[in-house]
N, C-alpha and C positions, 0 to 999 in steps of 0.2 A: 545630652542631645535628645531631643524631640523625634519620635519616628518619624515625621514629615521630611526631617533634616536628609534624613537618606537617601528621597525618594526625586531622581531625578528629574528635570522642568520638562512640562509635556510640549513644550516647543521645538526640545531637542531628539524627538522621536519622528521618526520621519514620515515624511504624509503617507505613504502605503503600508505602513506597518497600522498605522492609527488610523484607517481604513478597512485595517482586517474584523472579521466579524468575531467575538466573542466565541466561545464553545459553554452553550449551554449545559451538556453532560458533564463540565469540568465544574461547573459553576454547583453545580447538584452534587456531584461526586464528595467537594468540601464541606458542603452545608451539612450532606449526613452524614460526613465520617467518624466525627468527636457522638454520633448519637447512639445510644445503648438502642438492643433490641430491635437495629434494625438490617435486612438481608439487603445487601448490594449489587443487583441483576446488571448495571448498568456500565464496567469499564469489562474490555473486549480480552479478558483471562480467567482459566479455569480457575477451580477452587482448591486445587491441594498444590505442594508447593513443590519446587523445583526437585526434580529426581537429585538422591543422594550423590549417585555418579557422579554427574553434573557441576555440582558444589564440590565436593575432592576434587574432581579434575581441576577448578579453577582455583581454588584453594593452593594444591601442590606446584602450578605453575608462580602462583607467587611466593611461594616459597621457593623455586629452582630459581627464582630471578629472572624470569623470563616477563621482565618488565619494561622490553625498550621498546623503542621504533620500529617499527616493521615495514613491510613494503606499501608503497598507497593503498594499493589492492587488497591487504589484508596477510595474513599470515598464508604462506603457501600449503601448509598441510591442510587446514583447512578449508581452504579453496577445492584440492583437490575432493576434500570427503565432499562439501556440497554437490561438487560433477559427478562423486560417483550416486550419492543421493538422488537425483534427478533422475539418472540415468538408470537406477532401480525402479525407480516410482515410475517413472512417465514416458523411459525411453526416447527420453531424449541428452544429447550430447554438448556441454558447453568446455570451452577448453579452459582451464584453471588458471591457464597464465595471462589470457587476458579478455577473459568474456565474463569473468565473474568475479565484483566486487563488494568485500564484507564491509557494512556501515553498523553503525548505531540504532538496527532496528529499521522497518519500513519506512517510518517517515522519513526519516534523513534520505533514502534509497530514492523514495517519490520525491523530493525536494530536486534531487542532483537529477533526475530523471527529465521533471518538466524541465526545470532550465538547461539541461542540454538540450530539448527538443524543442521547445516553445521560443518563438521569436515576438515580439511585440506587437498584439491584436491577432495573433494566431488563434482560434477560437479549439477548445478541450471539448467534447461532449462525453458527458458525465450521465449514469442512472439515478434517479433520484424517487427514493430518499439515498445520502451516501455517508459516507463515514467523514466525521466531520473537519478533518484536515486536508481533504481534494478540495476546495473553496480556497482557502488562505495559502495553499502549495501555490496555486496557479494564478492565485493574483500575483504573491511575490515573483515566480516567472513570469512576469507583465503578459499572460495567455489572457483568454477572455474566457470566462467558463460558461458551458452552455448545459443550462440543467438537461436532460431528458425523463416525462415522467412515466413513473411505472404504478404499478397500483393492484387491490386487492384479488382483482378477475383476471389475472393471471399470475398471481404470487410473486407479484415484485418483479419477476423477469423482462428485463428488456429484450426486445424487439429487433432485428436488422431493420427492418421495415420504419421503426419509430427512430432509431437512429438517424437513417437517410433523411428521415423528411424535415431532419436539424440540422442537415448540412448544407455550407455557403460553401464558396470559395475559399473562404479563408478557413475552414476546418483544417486541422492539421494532425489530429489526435484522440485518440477514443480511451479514455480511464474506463478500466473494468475491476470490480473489488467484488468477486464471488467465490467461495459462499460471503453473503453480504454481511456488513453490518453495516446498518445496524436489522437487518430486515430478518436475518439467515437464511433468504433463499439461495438456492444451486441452479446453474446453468445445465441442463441436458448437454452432451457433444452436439445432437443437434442444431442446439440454439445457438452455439460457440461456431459450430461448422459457417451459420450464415453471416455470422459477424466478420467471421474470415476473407469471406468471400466481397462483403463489402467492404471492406479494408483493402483488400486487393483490388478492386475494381475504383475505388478513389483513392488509392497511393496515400493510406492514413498510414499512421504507428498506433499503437495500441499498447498501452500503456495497463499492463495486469494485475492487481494485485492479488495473492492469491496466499495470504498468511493464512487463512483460515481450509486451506486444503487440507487439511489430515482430520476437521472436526466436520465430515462429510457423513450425511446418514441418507437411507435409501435409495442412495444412487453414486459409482465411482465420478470422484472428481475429474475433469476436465483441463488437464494444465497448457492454455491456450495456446504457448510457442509451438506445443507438440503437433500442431492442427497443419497439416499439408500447406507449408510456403510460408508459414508466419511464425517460424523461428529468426529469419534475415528483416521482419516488419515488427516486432514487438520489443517489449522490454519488461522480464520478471521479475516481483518482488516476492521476499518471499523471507519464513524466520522462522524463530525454534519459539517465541513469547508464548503464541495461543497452547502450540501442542504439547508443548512440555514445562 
């Protein structure tokens, strides 16, 4: 057989997926992987490789056969160490049996995220530049994404102030990914405190991702739920990929 023979009729892809946009980084990512002598600054993980811990613990659980099904939510031991995790870092409290759900990584987390929230021409306001799966997340939840832009004279950080002035009616939803990528700037609390405030005063959700929290330098991270009233309006992402 022909490698073409495998490769499924673009007719039978459905028009929104074959409207999504390309990922440039991924496109880059392959081109210089097979190349000698070259340093890859470009996918969002450190450079040494997973703690030894880490690898035994998962290791030995496939060896105890602790290979089945689990509850949707994820494994309950687990669940719990994440609440006590949060609850050391940020102090704040989520309950293990049913406020916090283990997926596949961030994306999948923001996938199930926007399509619970987002209902059809619901409009997302996004900072931009952003990391390049908030685009293709929120078309596939039929959202309307609304870039917001940021820029060099004030290191990337968006604005309460630039946000509002992108909001209609139909806004329903604020994506936040700091420390950023692809930019790595950080949110002061102050700047998180007024996005709070605007979220509160137009009954948004806020949508946070915040993987990149433990690779914080000259100022303590920000973990948005923690912010007075926007633990019951937000929803956190969050993983072990970047830091460990």
């Amino acid at each position: 057989m022909t490698e073409s023979s495998y490769t499924i009729k673009p007719e039978f892809i459905s028009d929104r997926v074959r409207a999504l946009p390309s990922s440039g980084i991924r496109r880059f990512f392959e081109l210089i992987s097979n190349m000698d002598r070259v340093i890859s600054l470009g996918v969002g993980e450190p450079d040494f490789v997973t703690p030894e811990r880490f690898s035994k613990a998962a290791f030995d659980a496939v060896a105890q056969g602790e290979t089945h099904y689990t509850s949707n939510y994820g494994l309950p031991h687990l669940r719990e160490a994440v609440a006590d995790h949060l609850e050391r870092l940020y102090d704040i409290r989520y309950d293990p049996r049913n406020e916090i759900l283990i997926t596949i990584g961030v994306s999948e987390g923001l996938m199930l995220a926007l399509m619970s929230v987002l209902n059809p021409g619901d409009e997302l306001l996004c900072p931009d530049p952003y990391y390049v799966a908030y685009l293709p997340a929120c078309q596939l939840s039929s959202g309307t994404f609304v870039p917001v832009a940021t820029g060099m004279e004030n290191d990337f950080r968006v604005s309460a102030h630039d946000l509002e002035a992108h909001c209609s009616e139909r806004t329903k939803a604020i994506l936040l990914g700091y420390p950023s990528n692809p930019t790595g700037t950080q949110m002061t609390r102050e700047d998180m405190a007024e996005i709070a405030d605007l979220a509160a005063r137009r009954d948004l959700v806020v949508v946070s991702d915040e993987i990149y929290d433990r690779l914080s330098y000259g100022m303590p991270h920000t973990c948005f739920p923690s912010l007075p009233g926007m633990r019951e309006r937000s929803i956190l992402l969050g993983g072990l990929s970047k830091a460990y």
